[in-house]
C-alpha positions, 0 to 999 in steps of 0.5 A: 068235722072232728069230735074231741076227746047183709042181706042179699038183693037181686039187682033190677035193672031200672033204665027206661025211666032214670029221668023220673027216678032220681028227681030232685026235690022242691020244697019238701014238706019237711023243708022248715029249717028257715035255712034257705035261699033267700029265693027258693023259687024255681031254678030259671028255665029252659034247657040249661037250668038246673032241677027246680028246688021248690014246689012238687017234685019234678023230674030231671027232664027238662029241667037241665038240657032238653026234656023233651027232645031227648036227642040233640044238645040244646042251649037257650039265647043267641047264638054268638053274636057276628057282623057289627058286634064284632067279638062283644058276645053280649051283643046282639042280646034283645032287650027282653032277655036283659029283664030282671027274673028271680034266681035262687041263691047258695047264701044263707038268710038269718037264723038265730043261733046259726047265722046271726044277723049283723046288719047291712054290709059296708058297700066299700067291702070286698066278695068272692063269689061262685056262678054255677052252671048246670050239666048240658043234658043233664037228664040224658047224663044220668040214663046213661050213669045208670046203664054204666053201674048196671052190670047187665047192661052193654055199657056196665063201666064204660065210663066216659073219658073227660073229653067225651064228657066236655063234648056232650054235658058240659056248659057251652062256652059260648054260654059261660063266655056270656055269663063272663061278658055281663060279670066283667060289664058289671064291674066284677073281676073273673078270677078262675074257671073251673076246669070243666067250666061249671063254675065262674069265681068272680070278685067285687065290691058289695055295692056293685053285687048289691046293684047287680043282683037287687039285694043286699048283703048282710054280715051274719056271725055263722056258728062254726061247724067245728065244735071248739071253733069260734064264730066267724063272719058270712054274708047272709041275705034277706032279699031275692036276687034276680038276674038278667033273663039271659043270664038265668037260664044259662046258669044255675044262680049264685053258688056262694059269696064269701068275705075276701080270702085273708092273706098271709104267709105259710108259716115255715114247719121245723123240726125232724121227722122221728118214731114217735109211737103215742100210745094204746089210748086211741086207734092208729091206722093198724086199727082200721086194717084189722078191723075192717079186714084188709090186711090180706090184701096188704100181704097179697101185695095190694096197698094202693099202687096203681090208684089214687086218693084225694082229699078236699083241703081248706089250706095245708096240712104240716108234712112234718107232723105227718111223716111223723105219724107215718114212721109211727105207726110203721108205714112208708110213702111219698108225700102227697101232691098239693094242688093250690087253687084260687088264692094262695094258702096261708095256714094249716088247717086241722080237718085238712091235717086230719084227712091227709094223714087217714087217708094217705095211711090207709093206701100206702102204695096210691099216690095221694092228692090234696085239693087246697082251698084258701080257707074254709068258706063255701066258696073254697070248698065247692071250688076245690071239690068241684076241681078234684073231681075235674081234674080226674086224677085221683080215683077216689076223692074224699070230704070231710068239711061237711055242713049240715043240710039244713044249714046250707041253701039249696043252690049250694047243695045242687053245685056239688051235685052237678060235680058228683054227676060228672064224678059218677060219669067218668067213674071217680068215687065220690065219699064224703063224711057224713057229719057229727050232729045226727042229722043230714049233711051237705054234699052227703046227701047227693045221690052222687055220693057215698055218705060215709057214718059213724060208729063206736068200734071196740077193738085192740090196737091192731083190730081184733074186734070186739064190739060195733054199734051206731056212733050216737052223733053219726050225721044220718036222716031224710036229705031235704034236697033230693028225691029217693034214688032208685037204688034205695027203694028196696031199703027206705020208705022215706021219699027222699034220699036218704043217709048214711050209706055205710059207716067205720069208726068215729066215736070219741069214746074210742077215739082215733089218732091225728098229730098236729103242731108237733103233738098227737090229740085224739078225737073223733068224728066222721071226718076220720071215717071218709078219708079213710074209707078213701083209702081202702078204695084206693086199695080195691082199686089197686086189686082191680088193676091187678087184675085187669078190671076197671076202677070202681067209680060211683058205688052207691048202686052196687053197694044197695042192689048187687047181692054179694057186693051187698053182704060184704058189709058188717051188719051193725044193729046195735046203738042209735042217735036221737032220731034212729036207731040201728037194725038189722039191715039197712039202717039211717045211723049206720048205712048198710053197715061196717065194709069187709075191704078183702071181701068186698075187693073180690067180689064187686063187679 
């Protein structure tokens, strides 16, 4: 959210065991926030369930597809029902598979401070809600992510197109059908299917979810992520939640349930689009081209044609304002294309404005996309990344609404991860900030994901550098979700995942530009540094077109492990947060440190 005002590596080749190598973890014994699923217990069972989220730490072998029979597609329950059922895919289903079984959930239970417990909700009000589904064979999947980015192996960057995706790892549809067919016998309203079908949005009243999944929904006042923001309502929960056997074990469990989205009209944008140059007090675009080395592949003709960029949005941004912000600082493109999904958009939200304008400036040339949730609750947001990287349009797709770890439970924070999966496999890159609090944040912490930190750049204008060092507040630390991938074994003694990745500019001290309701603020934050990086990745992509090489996809593993790709990066070793200091080498502040784009554009394989 928005803050106001190299060594050398050999790559080792880690394929036999991948499903023993990047686990999830349950339970870790640093997990002691009290921000949990009301049910943290094991994620269902069988071949469809997602990695169970407590006790020891599993392996992803068994835990989604079939572990033990490693060739094949496996699902659990009744095949589709035929003869007297006719099309009622509930039928058929024994009575055993209906009994009640404990699911975890995406919503939060109360903690003073964070979410404060308002009471019971009134049974009359609305929801909106999310059902995740796991990836079909998820333990195969990600054996074979880890021969795509492996650049001795026979499959390096042969991604799979969407199609083969669908076929071999995404939710049956009988399956999702089910899960629909109990939704609508309970009353509740399937509004949208996600694209790849692993996530239902449904809608109701509080009393039917209370009756449904034997809870009951309370209203907490969430602090608001954004500094200067108000408190704002959630529904939190102190129960367990079950659901039926059969619905458990085709599904990863509740994701979100939200208040009803509010309604309203867009507010029509006035005025002409003019130069407006707002000063030396704070970094434009023309900062990050030079400080971050990309002005030679600008005057070599690469600024982003060819690739795309997309960015998660909660309502729009003002395209005024940010054709405003383009002709000031001297750069020309079309405006991006919004994608609306779920309910329509009735505001104009500044993370949204934000990530629109870093990210479109950084890569003139790319075609740019925004992902537009109504609003900025769990379940637009987790919709709308999710969609981004279904539709596979952009290659590259940037969040800068993150949540700290810690303050989201743990089925929330493995959805975005079966998105990422996908992401990784049909080779989309995958940044998200990594948050303004110096802790780890969600979906950062994905193994999936590149986590994108902050740092405090001192430079001109137009980015001859001075000074960089670790942005105090730079979101970092041990994830509490997953387990050390295997590209982090040479770098962090931690047992999990840890974060940041790699980090540019996000200090307030040196702030960055935004404009927005016809004036221009400085602030600063990583939500600058992840559209921005976005960007740049738009601009490799484009130099990999050119010469006939595909898109980079999911960097994590060549960013750790290929020596060259590696030693591109700026070492920062200056500055610190409260919990770590920067180093030399990897750092958790910092990541691997500041990107050299040109460097890194050639010498990436």
């Amino acid at each position: 959210m928005p803050t106001r005002v190299g060594n050398t590596v050999a790559y080792t080749r880690r394929i036999a065991s991948w499903a023993t190598l990047l686990t999830v973890v349950g339970g870790c014994p640093n997990d002691d926030t009290g921000i949990t699923s009301a049910t943290d217990g094991g994620s269902g069972s069988g071949d469809s369930a997602t990695p169970a989220t407590d006790g020891a730490v599993p392996t992803t072998s068994g835990m989604s597809g079939s572990g033990s029979e490693p060739t094949g597609w496996q699902t659990t329950g009744t095949t589709d029902p035929v003869g007297p059922c006719g099309a009622d895919p509930l039928c058929g289903i024994p009575p055993e598979e209906h009994e009640p079984t404990p699911k975890p959930d995406g919503l939060p239970s109360p903690l003073p401070g964070v979410y404060d417990d308002q009471g019971p909700a009134p049974l009359d009000n609305g929801f909106r809600s999310l059902m995740g589904f796991p990836n079909r064979q998820r333990a195969l999947l990600e054996e074979r992510v880890v021969r795509l980015y492996d650049p001795g192996s026979p499959e390096f960057r042969k991604y799979l197109s969407v199609d083969e995706w669908m076929d071999d790892h995404a939710p049956l549809e009988s399956d999702v059908e089910i899960v629909k067919a109990w939704l609508k016998s309970r009353h509740f309203t399937v509004n949208f299917e996600a694209k790849n079908r692993l996530l239902l949005h449904f809608s109701g009243t509080v009393k039917d979810f209370n009756e449904s999944f034997a809870t009951e929904l309370h209203i907490c006042m969430r602090k608001n992520p954004l500094h200067s923001g108000d408190p704002f309502p959630v529904y939190c929960t102190l129960d367990s939640f079950t659901l039926p056997k059969f619905v458990a074990e085709r599904t990863n469990g509740l994701a979100t349930a939200d208040l009803p989205a509010e309604t309203g009209s867009l507010v029509k944008e006035v005025g002409e689009v003019i130069e407006d140059y707002p000063g030396d007090q704070a970094y434009g675009p023309p900062a990050f081209f030079g400080a971050y080395d990309m002005l030679p592949l600008f005057e070599a003709g690469y600024t982003g044609q060819g690739s795309a960029v997309g960015v998660v949005g909660a309502g729009t941004y003002h395209s005024i304002d940010l054709q405003i912000f383009w002709k000031s600082f001297g750069i020309t493109r079309a405006l991006p294309t919004r994608v609306s999904l779920m309910e329509p958009v009735f505001e104009r939200i500044t993370e949204t404005v934000l990530d629109t304008q870093w990210s479109s400036s950084l890569a003139p040339g790319a075609d740019a996309y925004v992902y537009e949730g109504p609003d900025a609750r769990n379940t637009a947001l987790l919709f709308a990344w999710n969609e981004g990287v279904g539709d596979n349009k952009v290659d590259v797709l940037s969040t800068s609404f993150a949540h700290r770890e810690d303050a989201e439970a743990k089925t929330l924070r493995h959805q975005y991860d079966e998105s990422a999966l996908m992401g990784a496999a049909i080779g989309m890159t995958l940044l998200s900030a990594s948050g303004d609090s110096a802790n780890p944040d969600t979906p950062c912490s994905s193994p999936y994901v590149t986590c994108v930190g902050g740092t405090n750049l001192e430079a001109t204008p137009d980015g001859e550098l001075h000074d960089e060092t670790a942005w105090s507040l730079s979101g970092s630390g041990q994830s509490k979700s997953f387990a050390r991938p295997y590209w982090q074994e040479g770098d962090v003694d931690s047992k999990t995942r840890s974060m940041c990745d790699l980090s540019l500019s996000s200090s307030p001290e040196n702030p960055m530009w935004m404009r927005r309701w016809t004036k221009w603020e400085a602030y600063g934050g990583t939500s600058f540094a992840s559209p921005a990086f976005a960007g740049m990745v738009a601009v490799i992509n484009s130099y990999r077109k050119a010469h006939g090489k595909p898109r980079v996809g999911f960097l994590n593993p060549l960013l750790y492990l290929h020596g060259p790709t590696r030693a591109t990066f700026r070492d920062i070793t200056e500055g610190a947060t409260k919990y770590w200091e920067a180093g030399v080498g990897w750092d958790y502040p910092t990541g691997l440190g500041a990107p050299d784009i040109a460097a890194l554009a050639e010498v990436i394989p």
